[in-house]
Structure formats: C-alpha cells, structure tokens
C-alpha positions as CSV (number, residue, x, y, z in Angstrom):
1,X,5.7,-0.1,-7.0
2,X,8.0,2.9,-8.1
3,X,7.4,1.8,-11.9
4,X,4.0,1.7,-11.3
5,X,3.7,5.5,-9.6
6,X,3.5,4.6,-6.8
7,X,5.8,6.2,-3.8
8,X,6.9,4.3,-0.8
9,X,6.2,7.3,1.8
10,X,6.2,5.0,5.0
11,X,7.3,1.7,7.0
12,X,5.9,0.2,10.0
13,X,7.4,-3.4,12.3
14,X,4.9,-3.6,15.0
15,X,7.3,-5.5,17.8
16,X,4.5,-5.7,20.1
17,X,0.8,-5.8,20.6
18,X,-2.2,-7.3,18.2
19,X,-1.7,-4.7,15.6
20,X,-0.6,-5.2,11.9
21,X,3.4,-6.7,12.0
22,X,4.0,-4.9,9.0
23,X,2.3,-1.7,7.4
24,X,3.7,-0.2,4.3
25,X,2.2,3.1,3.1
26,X,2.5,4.4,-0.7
27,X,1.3,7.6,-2.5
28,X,0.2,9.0,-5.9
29,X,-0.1,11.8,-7.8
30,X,-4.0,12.1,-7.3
31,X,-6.9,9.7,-6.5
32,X,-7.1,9.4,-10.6
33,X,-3.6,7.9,-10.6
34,X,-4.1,5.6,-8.0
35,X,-7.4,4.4,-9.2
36,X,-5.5,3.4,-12.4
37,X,-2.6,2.1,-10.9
38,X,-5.1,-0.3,-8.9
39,X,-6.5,-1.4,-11.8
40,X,-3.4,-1.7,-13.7
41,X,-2.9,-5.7,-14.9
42,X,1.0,-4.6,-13.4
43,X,-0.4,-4.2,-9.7
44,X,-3.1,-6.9,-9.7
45,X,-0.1,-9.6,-10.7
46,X,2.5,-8.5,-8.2
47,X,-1.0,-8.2,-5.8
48,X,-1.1,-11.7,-6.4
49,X,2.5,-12.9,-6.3
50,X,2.8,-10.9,-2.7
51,X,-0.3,-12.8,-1.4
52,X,2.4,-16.2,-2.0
53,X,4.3,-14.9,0.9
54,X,2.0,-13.3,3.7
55,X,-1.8,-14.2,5.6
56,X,-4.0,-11.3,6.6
57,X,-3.4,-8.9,3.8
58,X,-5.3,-5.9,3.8
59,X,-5.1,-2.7,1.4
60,X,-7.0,0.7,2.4
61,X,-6.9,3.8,0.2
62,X,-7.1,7.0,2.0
63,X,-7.3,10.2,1.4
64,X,-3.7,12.0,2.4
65,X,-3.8,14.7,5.0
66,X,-1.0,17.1,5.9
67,X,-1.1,16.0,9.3
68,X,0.0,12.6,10.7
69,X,-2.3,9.8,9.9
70,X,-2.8,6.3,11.0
C-alpha cells in the first residue's frame, strides 16, 4: 500500500462485540491521489488477492478530519 501512496495511519482488533475484527485505516495526499490510487490496476489486484483470505470486506473513503474519527 506504501508503493502505492498510500499511508497506514491506523490499526484496529475488535476482541469483543459485533463490530468489524479488523479495521485498517490508510491516507493520501488528497482525494485526487486516492481516487487514482483506487483506480490503479496495482490496488484493484492486491484488492483482489486480499479478498482470498477474509469474508465481509468493506472499504469507505472518508474525508479526514483533525479530530478523532470512527
């Protein structure tokens, strides 16, 4: 993901509750540079080759704040 741009910024292990068990968070530049890392050929095959290993995956694209967010 770090070749691609993007930047691992957070790390979640939910060890309780019906939440998400895992929930990485990565940032760009801009919303330019993530729209064009997303439709990179790169990210769509390692998209792909992650979905071989987990059920339920979801990705959101939010706007960052300066604040927490979840």
């Amino acid at each position: 993901m770090e070749q691609l741009g993007l930047r691992m910024c957070e790390s979640w292990h939910t060890a309780y509750g019906p939440y998400p068990l895992r929930l990485q968070g990565f940032t760009a530049d801009d919303s330019d540079a993530m729209a064009q890392i997303l439709n990179s050929r790169d990210f769509k095959e390692l998209e792909e080759r992650l979905q071989e290993y987990v059920i339920n995956y979801q990705r959101r694209v939010v706007l960052r704040k300066k604040t927490f967010q979840f």
